[in-house]
C-alpha positions in Angstrom: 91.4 76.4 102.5 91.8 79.1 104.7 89.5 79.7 107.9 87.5 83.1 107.8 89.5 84.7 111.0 92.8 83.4 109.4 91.6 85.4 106.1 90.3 88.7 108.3 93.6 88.4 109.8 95.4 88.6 106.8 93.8 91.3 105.4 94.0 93.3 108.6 97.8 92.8 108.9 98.3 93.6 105.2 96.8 96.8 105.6 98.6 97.7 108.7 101.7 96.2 107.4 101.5 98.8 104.3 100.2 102.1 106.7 103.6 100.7 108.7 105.1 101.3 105.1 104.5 104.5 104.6 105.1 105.7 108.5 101.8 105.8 109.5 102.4 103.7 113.0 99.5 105.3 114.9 96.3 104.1 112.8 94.5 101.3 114.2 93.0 98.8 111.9 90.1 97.0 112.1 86.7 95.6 110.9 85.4 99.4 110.8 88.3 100.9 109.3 87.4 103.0 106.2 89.2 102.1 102.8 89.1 105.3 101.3 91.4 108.2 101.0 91.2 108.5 104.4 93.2 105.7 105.5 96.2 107.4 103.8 96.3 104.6 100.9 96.9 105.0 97.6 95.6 102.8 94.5 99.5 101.7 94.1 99.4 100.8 98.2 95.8 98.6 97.3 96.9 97.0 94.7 100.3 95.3 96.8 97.9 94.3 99.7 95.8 92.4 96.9 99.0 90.9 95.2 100.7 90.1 99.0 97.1 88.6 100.3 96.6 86.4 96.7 99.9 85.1 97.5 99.2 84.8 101.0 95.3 83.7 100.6 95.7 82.1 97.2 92.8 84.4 95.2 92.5 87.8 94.0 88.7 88.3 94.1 89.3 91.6 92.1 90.2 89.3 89.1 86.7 88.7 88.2 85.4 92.6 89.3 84.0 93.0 92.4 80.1 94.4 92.2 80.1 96.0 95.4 81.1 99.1 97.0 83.9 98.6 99.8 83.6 101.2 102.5 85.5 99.5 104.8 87.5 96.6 105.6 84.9 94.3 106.9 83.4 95.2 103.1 86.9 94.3 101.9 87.1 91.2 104.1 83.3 89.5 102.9 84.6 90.1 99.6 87.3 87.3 100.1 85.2 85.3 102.2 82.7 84.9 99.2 85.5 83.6 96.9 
C-alpha cells in the first residue's frame, strides 16, 4: 500500500512530468493547481497521467466513475486517497 504523501507525490510529478511534455517548464504544480483547461492539459494528456499513476499506484479510481467534481489536484489527489 502506498502512503498518502507517496500517492500526492505521484500525482503531482505526473502532472508536471506531462506539462514538462508538452514544453510547459514554467507551471508550478501543486495541491491548488486547477485541472481544467487552464493547466494547458488535454483529455488525451489526463488520460496518460491516469494510466502512468495506475501503473505507478496500482488503481485507476476512474474505473468505477468518480461522483465528484475535480477542480483541482488536491480534488484529484482525495480521489485516490479514497480508493
Amino acid at each position: 500500500m502506498t502512503r498518502p504523501q507517496d500517492r500526492a507525490q505521484a500525482i503531482i510529478t505526473a502532472i508536471d512530468r506531462s506539462l514538462r511534455a508538452k514544453g510547459k517548464t514554467d507551471t508550478p504544480v501543486g495541491p491548488h493547481t486547477p485541472v481544467d483547461g487552464s493547466l494547458g492539459l488535454d483529455s488525451l494528456d489526463w488520460a496518460a497521467i491516469v494510466v502512468e499513476l495506475e501503473a505507478e499506484l496500482g488503481v485507476d479510481p476512474f474505473v468505477e466513475g468518480v461522483e465528484r467534481e475535480l477542480k483541482t489536484v488536491r480534488d484529484l489527489i482525495e480521489v485516490y486517497d479514497a480508493t
